[in-house]
C-alpha positions in Angstrom: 326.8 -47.0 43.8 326.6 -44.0 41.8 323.1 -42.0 40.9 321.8 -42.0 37.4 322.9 -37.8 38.1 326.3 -39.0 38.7 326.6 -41.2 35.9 325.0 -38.5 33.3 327.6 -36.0 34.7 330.5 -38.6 34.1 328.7 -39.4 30.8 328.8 -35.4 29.7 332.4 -35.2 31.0 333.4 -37.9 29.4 331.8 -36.6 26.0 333.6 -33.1 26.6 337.0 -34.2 26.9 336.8 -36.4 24.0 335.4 -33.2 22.1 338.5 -31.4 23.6 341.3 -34.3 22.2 338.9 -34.2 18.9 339.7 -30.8 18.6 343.8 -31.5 19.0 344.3 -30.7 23.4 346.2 -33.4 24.8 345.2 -35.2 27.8 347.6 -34.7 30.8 349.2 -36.9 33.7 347.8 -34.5 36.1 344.5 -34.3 37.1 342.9 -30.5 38.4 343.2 -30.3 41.8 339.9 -29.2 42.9 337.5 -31.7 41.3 340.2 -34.5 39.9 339.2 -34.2 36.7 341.9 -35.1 34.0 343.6 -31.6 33.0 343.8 -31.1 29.0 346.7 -28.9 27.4 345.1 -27.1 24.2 346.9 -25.9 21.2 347.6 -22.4 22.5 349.9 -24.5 25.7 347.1 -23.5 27.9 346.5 -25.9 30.8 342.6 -26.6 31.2 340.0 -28.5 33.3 336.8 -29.6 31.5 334.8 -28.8 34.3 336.5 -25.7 35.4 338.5 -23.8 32.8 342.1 -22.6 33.1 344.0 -24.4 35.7 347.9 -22.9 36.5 350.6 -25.2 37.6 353.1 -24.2 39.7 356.2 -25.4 40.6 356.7 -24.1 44.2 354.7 -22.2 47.0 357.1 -18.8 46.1 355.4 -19.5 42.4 351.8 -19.6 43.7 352.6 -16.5 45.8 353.6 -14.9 43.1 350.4 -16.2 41.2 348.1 -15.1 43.7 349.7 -11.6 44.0 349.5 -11.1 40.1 345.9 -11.9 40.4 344.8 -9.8 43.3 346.5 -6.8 41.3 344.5 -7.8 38.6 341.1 -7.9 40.7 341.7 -4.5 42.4 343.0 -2.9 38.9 339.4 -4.4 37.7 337.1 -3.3 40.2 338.7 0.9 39.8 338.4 0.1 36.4 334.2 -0.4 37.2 334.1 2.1 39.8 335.6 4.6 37.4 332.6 3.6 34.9 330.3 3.9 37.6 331.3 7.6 38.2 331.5 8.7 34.8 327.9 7.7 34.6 326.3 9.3 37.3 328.9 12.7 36.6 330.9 12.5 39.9 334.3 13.3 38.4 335.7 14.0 42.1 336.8 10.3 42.8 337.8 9.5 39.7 341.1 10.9 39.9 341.5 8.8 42.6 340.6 5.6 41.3 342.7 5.9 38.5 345.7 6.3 41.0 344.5 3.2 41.8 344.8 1.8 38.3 348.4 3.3 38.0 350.1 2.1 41.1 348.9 -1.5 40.1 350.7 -0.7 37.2 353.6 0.4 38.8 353.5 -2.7 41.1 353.3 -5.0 37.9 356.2 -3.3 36.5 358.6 -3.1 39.5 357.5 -7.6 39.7 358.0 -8.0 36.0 361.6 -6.5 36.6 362.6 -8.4 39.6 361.5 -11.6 37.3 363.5 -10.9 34.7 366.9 -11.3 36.4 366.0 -14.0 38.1 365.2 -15.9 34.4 368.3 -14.6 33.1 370.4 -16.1 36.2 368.6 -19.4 35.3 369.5 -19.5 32.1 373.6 -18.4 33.0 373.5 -21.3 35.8 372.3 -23.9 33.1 375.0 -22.8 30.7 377.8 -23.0 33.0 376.0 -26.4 33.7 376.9 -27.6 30.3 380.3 -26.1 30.5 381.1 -28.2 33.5 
């Protein structure tokens, strides 16, 4: 038997996703996989839980890989970004020469992905042509 806690948290839930479809997101087949909620596609196409905010899908492990990588870029790009603030504040210009090397290979690493991607769409979309061909 569920707690009065429990209910009021399914009541607010409950009350936020109908918010959510009130303000036009659609309510999705697939539910988020860490806390089962219902996921929620907002106008902008984003994918969303109620309880936990954006949610990716993936279609394969290679695709959360690549997820994952893209993200950890991002973290590492973020943090030099701070430590760079950090410096500038307490006027130790030495290391921040080499924190925005740090900021520019994550660059360079976000580049030399977006470019392998890109062939790899444009092979999918020649395969699917020929499809129709055939």
């Amino acid at each position: 038997m569920a707690s009065p806690k429990d209910k009021e948290k399914d009541r607010e839930l409950v009350k936020k996703i109908a918010m959510m479809v009130m303000q036009g997101a659609v309510m999705l087949a697939e539910t988020c996989p860490i806390c089962g909620s219902p996921l929620l596609r907002l106008k902008t196409g984003e994918t969303v839980c109620p309880i936990h905010g954006r949610v990716i899908m993936v279609r394969s492990d290679e695709e959360a890989k690549e997820i994952e990588l893209d993200s950890i870029v991002a973290e590492v790009e973020h943090y030099a970004a701070q430590r760079i603030r950090e410096l500038m504040a307490s006027g130790q210009p030495n290391e921040i020469l080499e924190w925005l090397r740090v900021i520019e290979a994550g660059e360079r690493i976000r580049e030399l992905r977006e470019r392998r991607r890109i062939p790899t769409r444009e092979a999918d979309r020649d395969g699917e042509k020929r499809g129709k061909k055939g």
